[in-house]
N, C-alpha and C positions, 0 to 999 in steps of 0.2 A: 611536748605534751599536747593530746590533744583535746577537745572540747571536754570532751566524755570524761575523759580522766582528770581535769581540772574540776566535774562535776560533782564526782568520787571523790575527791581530795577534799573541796568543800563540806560532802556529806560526812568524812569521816572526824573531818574539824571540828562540825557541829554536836557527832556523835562522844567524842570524849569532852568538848568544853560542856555539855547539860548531863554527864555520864553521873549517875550518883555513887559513891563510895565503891558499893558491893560490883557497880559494873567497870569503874576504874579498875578492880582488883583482876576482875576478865581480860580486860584490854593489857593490862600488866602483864599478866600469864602468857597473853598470845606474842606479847613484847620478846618475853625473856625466851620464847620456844624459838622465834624468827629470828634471835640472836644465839642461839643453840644451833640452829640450823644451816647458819649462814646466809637465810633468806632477808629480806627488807620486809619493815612492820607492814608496808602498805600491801605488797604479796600474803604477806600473814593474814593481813587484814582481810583481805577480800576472799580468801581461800577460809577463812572462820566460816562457825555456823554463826557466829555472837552478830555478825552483821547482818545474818536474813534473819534470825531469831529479832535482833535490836530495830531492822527497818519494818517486822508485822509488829512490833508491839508501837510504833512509830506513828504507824498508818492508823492504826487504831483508835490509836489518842487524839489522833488528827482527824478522825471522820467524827467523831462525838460531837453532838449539837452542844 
């Protein structure tokens, strides 16, 4: 694995352990679809819009004074 994708792994870590309820239920969804599909969550994952949708609401929250 390389740098990048250890960087990815960490953000995705961060993304579901602060995830609230309603976005666990998302992350669920993309769960059971990338085990429907025979894909891996982490291909799910980064093939989602939940994660450019979840890293501008992210940025957001983190530019605010």
């Amino acid at each position: 694995m390389n740098p990048v994708e250890r960087q990815f792994l960490d953000k995705l870590d961060h993304i579901v352990l602060t995830a609230t309820p309603e976005e666990l239920r998302k992350i669920q969804e993309i769960d059971r679809q990338t085990q429907l599909n025979g894909m891996s969550f982490y291909d799910g994952f980064v093939n989602s819009q939940y994660l450019t949708n979840h890293s501008m609401k992210q940025e957001s929250r983190d530019s605010k004074p």
